[in-house]
C-alpha positions in Angstrom: 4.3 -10.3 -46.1 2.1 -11.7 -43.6 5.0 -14.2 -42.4 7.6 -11.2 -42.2 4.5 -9.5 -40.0 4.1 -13.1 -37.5 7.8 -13.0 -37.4 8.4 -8.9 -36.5 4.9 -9.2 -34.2 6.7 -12.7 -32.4 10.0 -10.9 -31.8 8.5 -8.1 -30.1 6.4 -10.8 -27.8 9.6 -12.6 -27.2 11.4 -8.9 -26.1 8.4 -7.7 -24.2 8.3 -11.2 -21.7 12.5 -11.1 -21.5 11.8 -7.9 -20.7 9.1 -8.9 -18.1 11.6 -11.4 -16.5 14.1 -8.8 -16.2 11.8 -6.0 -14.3 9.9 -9.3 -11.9 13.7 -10.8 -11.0 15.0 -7.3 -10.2 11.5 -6.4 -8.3 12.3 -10.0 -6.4 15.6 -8.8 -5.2 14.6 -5.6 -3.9 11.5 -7.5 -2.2 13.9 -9.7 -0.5 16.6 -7.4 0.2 13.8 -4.8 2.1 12.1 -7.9 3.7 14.9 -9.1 5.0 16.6 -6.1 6.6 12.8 -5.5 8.3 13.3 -8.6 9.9 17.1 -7.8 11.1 15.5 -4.3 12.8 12.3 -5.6 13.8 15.0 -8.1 15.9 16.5 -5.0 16.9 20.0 -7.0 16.9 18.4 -9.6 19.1 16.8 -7.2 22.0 13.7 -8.6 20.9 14.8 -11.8 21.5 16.1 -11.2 25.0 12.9 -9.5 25.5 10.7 -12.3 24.9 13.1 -14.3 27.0 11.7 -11.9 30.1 8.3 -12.2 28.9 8.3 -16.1 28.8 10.2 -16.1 32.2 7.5 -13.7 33.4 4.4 -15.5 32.1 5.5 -19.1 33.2 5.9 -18.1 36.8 2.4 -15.7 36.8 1.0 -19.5 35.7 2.8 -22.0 38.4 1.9 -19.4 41.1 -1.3 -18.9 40.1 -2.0 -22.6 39.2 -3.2 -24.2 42.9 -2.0 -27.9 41.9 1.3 -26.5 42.3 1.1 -24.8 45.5 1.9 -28.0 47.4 5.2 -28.2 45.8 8.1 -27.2 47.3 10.6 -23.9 45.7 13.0 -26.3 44.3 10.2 -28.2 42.6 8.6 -25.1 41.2 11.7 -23.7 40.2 12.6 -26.7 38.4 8.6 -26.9 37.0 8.9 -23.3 35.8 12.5 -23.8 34.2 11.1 -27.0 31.8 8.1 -25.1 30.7 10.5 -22.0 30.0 12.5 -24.4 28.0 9.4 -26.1 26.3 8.7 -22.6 25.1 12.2 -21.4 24.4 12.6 -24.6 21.7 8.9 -23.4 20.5 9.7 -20.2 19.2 13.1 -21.8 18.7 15.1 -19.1 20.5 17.8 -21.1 21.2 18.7 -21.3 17.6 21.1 -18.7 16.4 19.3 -15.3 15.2 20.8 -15.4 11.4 19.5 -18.9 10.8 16.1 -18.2 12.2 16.0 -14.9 10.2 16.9 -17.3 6.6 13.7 -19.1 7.9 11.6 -16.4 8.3 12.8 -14.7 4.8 11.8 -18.1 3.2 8.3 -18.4 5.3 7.7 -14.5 4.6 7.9 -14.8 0.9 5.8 -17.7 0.6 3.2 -15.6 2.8 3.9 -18.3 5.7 3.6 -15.8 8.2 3.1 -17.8 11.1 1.4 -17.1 14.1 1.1 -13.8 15.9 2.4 -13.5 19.7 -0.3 -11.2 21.3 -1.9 -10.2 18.4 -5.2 -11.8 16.9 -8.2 -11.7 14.3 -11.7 -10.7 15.3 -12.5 -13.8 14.4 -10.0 -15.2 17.2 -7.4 -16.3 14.7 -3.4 -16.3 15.8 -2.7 -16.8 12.2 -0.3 -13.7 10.7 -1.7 -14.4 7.3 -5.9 -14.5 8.5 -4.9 -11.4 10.6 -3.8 -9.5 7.2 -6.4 -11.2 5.0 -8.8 -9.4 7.7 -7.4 -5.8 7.2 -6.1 -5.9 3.9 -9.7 -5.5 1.9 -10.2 -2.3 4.0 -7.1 -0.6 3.0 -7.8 -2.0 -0.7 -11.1 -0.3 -0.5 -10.2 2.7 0.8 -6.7 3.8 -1.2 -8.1 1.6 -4.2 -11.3 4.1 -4.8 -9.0 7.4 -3.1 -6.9 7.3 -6.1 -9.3 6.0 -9.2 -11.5 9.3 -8.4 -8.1 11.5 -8.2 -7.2 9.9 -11.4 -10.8 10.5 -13.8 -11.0 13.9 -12.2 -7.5 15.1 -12.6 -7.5 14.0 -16.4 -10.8 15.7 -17.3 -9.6 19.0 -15.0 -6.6 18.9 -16.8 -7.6 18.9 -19.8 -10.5 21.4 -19.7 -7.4 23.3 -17.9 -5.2 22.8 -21.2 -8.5 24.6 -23.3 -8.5 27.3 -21.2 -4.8 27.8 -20.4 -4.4 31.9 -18.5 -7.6 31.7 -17.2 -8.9 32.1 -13.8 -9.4 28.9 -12.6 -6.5 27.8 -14.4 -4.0 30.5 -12.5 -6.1 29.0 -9.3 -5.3 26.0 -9.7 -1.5 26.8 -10.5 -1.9 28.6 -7.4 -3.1 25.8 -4.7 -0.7 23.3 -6.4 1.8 23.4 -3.3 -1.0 22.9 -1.0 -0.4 18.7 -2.0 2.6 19.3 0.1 0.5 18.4 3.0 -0.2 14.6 3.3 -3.5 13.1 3.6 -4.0 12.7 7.2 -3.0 16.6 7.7 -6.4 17.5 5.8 -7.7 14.6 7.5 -6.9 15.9 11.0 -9.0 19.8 9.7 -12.1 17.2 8.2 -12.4 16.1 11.4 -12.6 18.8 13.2 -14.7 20.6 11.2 -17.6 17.9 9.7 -17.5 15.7 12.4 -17.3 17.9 15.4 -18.3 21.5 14.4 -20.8 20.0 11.9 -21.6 16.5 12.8 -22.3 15.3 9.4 -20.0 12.3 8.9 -18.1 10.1 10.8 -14.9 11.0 13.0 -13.8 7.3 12.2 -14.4 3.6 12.0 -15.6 1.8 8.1 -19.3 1.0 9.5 -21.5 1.7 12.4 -21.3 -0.6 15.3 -22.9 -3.0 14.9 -22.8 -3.7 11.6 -25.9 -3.0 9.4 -27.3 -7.0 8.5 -29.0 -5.7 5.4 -26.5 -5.1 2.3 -27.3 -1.9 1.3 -27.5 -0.4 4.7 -23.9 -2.1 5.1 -23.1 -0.2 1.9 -24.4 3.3 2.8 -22.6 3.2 6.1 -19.4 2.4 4.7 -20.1 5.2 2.3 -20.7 7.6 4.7 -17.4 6.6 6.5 -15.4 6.5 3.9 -16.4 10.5 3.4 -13.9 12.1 5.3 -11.0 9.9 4.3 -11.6 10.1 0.8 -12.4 13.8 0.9 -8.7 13.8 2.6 -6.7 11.5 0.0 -8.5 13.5 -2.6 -7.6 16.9 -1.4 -4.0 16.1 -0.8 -3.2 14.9 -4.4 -6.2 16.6 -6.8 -4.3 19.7 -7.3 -0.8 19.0 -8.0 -1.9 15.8 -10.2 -4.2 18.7 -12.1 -1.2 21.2 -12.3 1.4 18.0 -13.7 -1.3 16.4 -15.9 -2.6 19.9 -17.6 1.5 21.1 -18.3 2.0 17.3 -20.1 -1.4 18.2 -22.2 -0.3 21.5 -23.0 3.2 20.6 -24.1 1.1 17.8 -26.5 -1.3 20.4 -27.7 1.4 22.6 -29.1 2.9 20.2 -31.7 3.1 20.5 -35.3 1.0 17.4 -36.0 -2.1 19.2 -33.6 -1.8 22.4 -35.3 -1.8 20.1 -38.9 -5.2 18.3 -37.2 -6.8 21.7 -36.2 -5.9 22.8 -39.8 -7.7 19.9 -41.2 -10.6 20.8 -39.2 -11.0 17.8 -37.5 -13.2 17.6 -33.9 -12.0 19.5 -31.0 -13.1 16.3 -28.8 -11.3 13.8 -31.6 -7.9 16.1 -31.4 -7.6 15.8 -27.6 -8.5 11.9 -27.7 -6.2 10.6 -30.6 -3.2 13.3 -30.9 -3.0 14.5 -27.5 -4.3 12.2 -24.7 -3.0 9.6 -26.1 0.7 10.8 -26.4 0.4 11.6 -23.0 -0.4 8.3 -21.6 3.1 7.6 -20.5 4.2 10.2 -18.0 0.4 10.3 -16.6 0.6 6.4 -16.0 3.8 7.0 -13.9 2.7 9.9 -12.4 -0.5 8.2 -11.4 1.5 4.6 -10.5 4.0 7.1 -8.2 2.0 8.8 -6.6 -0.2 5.4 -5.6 3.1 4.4 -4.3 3.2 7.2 -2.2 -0.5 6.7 -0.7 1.0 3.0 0.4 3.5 4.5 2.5 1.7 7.3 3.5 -1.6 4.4 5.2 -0.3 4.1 8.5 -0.9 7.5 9.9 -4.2 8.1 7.5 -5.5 5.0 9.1 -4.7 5.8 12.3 -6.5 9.4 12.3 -9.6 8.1 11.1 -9.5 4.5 13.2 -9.6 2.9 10.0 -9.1 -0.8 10.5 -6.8 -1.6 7.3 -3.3 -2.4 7.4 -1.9 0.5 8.4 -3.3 0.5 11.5 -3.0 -3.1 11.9 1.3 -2.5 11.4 0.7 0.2 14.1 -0.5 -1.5 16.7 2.0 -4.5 16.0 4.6 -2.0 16.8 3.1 -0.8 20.1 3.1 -4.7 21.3 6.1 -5.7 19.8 4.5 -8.6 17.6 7.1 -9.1 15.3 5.4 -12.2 13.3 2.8 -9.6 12.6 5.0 -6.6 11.6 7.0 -8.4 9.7 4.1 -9.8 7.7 2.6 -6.4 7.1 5.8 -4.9 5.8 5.7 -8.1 3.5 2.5 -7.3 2.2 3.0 -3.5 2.1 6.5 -4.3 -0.4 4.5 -7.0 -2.5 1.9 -4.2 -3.0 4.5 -1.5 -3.8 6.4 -4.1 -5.9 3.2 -5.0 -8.0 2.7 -1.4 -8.6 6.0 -1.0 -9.9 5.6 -4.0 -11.8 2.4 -2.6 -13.3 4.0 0.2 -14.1 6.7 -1.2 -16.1 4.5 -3.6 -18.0 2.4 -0.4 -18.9 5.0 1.3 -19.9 6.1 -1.5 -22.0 2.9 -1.4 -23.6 2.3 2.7 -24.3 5.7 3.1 -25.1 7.5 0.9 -27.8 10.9 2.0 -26.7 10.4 0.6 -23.8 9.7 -2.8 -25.0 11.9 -3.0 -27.9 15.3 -3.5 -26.9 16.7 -3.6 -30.5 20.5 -5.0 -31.1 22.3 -1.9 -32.3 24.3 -2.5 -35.8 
């Protein structure tokens, strides 16, 4: 028996890795595919190109004319000085190789999180590196969207549940009623926040993630960041609390109404035991998506969040890399940005996997 149990328990290891393999190859496709055609438009069928072709041109003469060891040099000799170091910089960024080739390179360099160095960009630190430039922003977005949607997540699950005990009632038809206020996006309640506790009521922060400068002493460090991360959080949280509420409650109702809760109430076991074991549980699937989805939708949704409240993460990092045309570093942060999305995805399926065993087991039909 305990063979036939190793054997059955092995077989389902084996399906859930295949299974694994299958969701991380088809998440690698999609990762390359949308990494890819972000480098073909960030190219803009080679404008860019021909646009840093000005700019070099540009720059080189701004340095031979304003360089006094060449002013004794005649036009000829200049021109012929300012062509070379056109050139030099021409084989540099190795525009004179054709575009689809260079964009093969740069798919290969991208995935591998060789991100190369940024062309006006840089890190406070002074860094042209792509990669130190995102490792610099990155941790504030983390911070930020990471503790956003952990609190909308505890808070929605134990609203929605006390919702699903008291289902008609008052503050269960409000909540049903501001449902379609989560319409909005973040930054919309961000831009209100603003105006009202920063402004009206100066009580928080209109922006920033400490004050300048930045406290030495760790908890000071902490309490600023704290109180900048008010407004921001108030704003992720008030965009998504009450349609997650309104979703989560409906799959907790639905789970509260089956025969096998009604046999558990009979047998008079603990309220608090009957929502843990026969209907939270059950439920785990479709709140794990609609937790994962929605996450997914806060990634997207961090460039103009960041932006209203000057938040230096990597939103606002990919924003200003579009206002100066750095390509090396919006290219990166789209890499960054998909590797996150693709991870939650990826997450997502392996928790599937796990919660739901129809999921992993991909049983050969007889």
């Amino acid at each position: 028996m305990r063979a036939l149990l190793s054997g059955s328990a092995l077989r389902d290891l084996g399906r859930l890795g295949l299974f694994t393999a299958k969701r991380l190859g088809a998440l690698l496709v999609t990762v390359l595919i949308g990494v890819y055609l972000t480098i073909v438009i960030a190219n803009m069928g080679g404008k860019v190109d021909e646009l840093r072709m000005v700019q070099i041109r540009s720059e080189v003469a701004e340095q031979v004319r304003a360089d006094p060891a060449f002013q004794d040099l005649s036009a000829e000799e200049r021109q012929r000085l300012m062509e070379r170091q056109v050139q030099l910089e021409v084989e540099r960024l190795r525009l004179d190789e054709p575009f689809f080739w260079r964009s093969l390179d740069y798919l290969r360099q991208a995935m591998l999180l060789d991100l190369g160095r940024a062309e006006q960009m840089h890190s406070d630190a002074g860094s042209r590196q792509v990669y130190n430039i995102i490792a610099e922003r990155l941790p504030a977005t983390l911070v930020l969207f990471g503790t956003g949607n952990l609190l909308v997540f505890f808070v929605s699950v134990y609203a929605a549940l006390g919702l699903s005990r008291r289902y008609g009632s008052a503050l269960d038809r409000a909540v049903i009623g501001l449902a379609p206020s989560s319409a909005a996006p973040g930054w919309f309640y961000g831009i209100f926040l603003i105006l009202l506790l920063a402004f009206i009521a100066p009580l928080f922060p209109s922006g920033g993630m400490v004050a300048a400068p930045p406290p030495e002493s760790a908890w000071a460090y902490a309490a600023s960041l704290a109180r900048h991360m008010a407004l921001p959080l108030a704003a992720i949280f008030i965009s998504q609390i009450f349609i997650s509420i309104y979703s989560w409650r409906t799959f907790f109702l639905i789970h509260s109404s089956e025969d096998y809760v009604e046999m558990a109430r009979a047998k008079g076991l603990p309220e608090r035991l009957i929502e843990r074991r026969y209907i939270l549980r059950p439920s785990l699937s479709p709140i794990v998506t609609s937790f994962l989805l929605m996450l997914i939708g806060l990634w997207s949704g961090a460039i103009i969040l960041e932006q209203v409240f000057n938040w230096p993460g990597l939103g606002t990092l990919l924003f200003e890399a579009i206002g100066q045309r750095d390509t090396p570093v919006i290219i990166g942060s789209v890499v960054i940005f998909a590797y996150l999305l693709a991870a939650t995805v990826f997450l997502l399926d392996i928790l599937y996997a796990i919660l739901d065993p129809r999921v992993r087991l991909d049983r050969e039909r007889s």
